[in-house]
MIDOSE-1310 file (N, C-alpha, C; in nm, 2 decimals, decimal comma, always signed):
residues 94
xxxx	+2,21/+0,22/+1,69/+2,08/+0,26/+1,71/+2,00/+0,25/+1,58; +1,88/+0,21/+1,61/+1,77/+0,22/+1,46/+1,79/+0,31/+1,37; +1,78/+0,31/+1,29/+1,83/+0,46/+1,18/+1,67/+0,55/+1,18; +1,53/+0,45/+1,21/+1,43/+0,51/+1,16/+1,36/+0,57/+1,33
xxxx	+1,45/+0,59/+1,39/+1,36/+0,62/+1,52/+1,51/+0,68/+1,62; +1,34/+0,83/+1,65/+1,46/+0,93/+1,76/+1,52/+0,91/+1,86; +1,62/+0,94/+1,89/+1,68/+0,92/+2,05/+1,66/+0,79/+2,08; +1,69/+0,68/+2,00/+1,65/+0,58/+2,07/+1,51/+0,51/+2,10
xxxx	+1,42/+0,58/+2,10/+1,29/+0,54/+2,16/+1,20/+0,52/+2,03; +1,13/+0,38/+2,03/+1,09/+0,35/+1,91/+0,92/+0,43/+1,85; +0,98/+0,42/+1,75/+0,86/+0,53/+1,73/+0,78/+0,48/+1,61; +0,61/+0,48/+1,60/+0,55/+0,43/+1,51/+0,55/+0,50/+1,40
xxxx	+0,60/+0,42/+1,28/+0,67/+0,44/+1,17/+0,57/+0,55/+1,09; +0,40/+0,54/+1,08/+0,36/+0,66/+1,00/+0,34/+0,78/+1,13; +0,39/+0,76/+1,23/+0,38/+0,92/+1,31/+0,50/+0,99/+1,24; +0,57/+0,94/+1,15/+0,71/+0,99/+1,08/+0,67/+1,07/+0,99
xxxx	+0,54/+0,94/+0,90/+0,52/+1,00/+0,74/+0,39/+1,08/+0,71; +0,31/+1,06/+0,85/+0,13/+1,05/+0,85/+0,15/+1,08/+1,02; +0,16/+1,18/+1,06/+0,15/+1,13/+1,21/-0,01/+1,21/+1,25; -0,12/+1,21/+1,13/-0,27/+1,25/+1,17/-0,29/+1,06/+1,17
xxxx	-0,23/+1,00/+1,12/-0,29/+0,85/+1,13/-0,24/+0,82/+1,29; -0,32/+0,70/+1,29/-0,25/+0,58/+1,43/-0,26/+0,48/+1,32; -0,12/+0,39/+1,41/-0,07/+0,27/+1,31/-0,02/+0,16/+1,46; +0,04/+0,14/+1,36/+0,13/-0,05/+1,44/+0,27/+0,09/+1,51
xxxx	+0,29/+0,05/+1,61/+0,45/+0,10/+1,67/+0,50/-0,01/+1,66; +0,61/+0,01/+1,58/+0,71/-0,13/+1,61/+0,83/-0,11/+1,74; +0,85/-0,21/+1,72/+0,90/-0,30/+1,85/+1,07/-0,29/+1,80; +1,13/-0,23/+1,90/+1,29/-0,23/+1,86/+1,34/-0,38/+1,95
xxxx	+1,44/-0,44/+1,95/+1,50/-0,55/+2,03/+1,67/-0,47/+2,01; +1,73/-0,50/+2,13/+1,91/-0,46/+2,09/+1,93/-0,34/+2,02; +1,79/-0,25/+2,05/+1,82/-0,13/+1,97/+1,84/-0,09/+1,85; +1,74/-0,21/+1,76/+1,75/-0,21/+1,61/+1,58/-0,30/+1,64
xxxx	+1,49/-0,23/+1,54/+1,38/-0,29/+1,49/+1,44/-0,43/+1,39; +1,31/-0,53/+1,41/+1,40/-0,69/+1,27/+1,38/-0,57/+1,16; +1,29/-0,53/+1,12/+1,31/-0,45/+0,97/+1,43/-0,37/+0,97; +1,50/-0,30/+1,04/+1,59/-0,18/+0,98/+1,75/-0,26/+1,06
xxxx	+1,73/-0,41/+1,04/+1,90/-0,45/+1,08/+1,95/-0,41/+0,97; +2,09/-0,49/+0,94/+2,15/-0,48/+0,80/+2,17/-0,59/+0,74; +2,02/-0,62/+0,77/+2,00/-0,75/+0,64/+1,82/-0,73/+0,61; +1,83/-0,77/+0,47/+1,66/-0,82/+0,46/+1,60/-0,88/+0,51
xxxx	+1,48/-0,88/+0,57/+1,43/-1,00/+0,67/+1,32/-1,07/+0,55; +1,25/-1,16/+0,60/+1,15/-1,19/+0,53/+1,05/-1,18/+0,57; +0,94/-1,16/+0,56/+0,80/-1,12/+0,64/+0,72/-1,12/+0,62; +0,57/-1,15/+0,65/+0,43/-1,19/+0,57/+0,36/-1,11/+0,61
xxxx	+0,30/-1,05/+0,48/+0,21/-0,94/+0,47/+0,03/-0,98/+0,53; +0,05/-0,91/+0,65/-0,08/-0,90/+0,74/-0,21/-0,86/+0,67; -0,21/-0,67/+0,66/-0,26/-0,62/+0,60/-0,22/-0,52/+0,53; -0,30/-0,46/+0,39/-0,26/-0,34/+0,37/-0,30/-0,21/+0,40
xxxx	-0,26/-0,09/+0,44/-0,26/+0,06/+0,43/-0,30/+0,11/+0,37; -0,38/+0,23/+0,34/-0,32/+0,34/+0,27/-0,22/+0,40/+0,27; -0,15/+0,47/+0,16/-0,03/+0,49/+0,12/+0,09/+0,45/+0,07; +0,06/+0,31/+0,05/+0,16/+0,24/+0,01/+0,24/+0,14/+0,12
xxxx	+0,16/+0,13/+0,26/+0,20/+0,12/+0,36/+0,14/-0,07/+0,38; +0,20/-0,14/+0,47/+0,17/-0,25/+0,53/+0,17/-0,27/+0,63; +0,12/-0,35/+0,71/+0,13/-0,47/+0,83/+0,19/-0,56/+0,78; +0,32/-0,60/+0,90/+0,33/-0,74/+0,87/+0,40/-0,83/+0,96
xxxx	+0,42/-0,95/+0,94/+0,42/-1,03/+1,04/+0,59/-1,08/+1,06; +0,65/-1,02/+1,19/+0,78/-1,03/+1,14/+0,82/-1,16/+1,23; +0,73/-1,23/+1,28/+0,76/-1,36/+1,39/+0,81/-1,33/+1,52; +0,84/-1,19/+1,54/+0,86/-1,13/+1,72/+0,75/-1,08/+1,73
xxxx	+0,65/-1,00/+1,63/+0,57/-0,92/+1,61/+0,51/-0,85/+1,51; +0,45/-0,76/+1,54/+0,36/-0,69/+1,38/+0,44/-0,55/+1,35; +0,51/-0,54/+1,25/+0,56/-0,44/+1,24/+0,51/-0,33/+1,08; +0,52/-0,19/+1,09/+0,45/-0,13/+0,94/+0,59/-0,10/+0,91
xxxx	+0,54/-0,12/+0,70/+0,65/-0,10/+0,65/+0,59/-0,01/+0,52; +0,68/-0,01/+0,42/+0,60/+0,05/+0,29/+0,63/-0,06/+0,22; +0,55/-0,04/+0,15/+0,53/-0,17/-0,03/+0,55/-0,06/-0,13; +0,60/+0,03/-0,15/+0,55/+0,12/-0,22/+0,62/+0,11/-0,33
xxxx	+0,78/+0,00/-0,35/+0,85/-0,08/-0,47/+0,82/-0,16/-0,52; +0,67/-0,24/-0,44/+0,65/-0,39/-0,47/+0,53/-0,37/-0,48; +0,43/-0,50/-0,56/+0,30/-0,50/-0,57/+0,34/-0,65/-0,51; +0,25/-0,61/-0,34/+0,23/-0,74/-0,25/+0,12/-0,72/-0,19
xxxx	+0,03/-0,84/-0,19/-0,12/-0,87/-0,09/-0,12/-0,94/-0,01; -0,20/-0,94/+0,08/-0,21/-0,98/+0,26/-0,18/-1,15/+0,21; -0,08/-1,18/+0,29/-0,03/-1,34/+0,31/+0,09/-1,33/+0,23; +0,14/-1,25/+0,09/+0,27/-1,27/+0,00/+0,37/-1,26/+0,14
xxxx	+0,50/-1,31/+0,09/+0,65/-1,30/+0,17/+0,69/-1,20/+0,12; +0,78/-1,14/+0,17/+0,80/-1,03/+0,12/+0,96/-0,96/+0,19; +1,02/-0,93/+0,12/+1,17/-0,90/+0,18/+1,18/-0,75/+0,17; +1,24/-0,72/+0,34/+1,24/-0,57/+0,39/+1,38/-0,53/+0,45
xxxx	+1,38/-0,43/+0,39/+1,52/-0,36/+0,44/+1,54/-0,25/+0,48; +1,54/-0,22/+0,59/+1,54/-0,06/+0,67/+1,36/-0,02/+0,62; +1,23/-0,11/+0,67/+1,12/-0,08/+0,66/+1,05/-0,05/+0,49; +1,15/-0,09/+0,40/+1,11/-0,08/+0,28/+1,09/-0,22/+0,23
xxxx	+0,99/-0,25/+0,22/+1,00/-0,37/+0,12/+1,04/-0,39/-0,03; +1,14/-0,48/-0,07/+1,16/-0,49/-0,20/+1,20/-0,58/-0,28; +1,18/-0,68/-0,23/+1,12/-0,81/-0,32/+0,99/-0,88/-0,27; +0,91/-0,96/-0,35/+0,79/-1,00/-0,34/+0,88/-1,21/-0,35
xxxx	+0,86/-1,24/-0,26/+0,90/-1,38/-0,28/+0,85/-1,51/-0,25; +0,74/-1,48/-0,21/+0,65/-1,60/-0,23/+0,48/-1,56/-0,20; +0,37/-1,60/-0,25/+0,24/-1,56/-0,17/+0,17/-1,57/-0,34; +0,07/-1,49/-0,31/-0,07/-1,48/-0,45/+0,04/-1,38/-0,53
xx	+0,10/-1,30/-0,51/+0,12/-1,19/-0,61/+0,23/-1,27/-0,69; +0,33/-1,34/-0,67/+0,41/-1,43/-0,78/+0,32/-1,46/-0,92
């Protein structure tokens, strides 16, 4: 099961941290969201948040994560792991 979402049922990531905001709900597949497998994915930064937060483009879909390790802007690649990003690997911020 997802580590970041209850009972199974996928749940949008700042109703977790922010749940007076609305955001992106991400999309679980096999009962794991692409951000929270057990690998880094790679992903292009849509837009940015407040709070240290992103959109981004995971190729099934738009999923929110945090930047709050990395200084990344809309279009950088960017590598995520359980919804945290933390490497910046290609785009304007290099």
């Amino acid at each position: 099961m997802c580590p970041v979402h209850d009972d199974g049922v996928a749940q949008p990531f700042e109703r977790r941290i922010a749940p007076e905001r609305h955001g992106v709900a991400p999309e679980c597949h096999d009962d794991v969201c692409v951000t929270c497998s057990d690998q880094a994915v790679a992903v292009t930064v849509v837009r940015l948040l407040d709070d240290d937060l992103a959109v981004v483009d995971t190729g099934a879909g738009e999923e929110e994560v945090s930047v709050a390790l990395v200084t990344a802007v809309v279009g950088d690649t960017i590598l995520v792991h359980a919804r945290e990003a933390i490497a910046v690997v290609g785009g304007d911020s290099r």
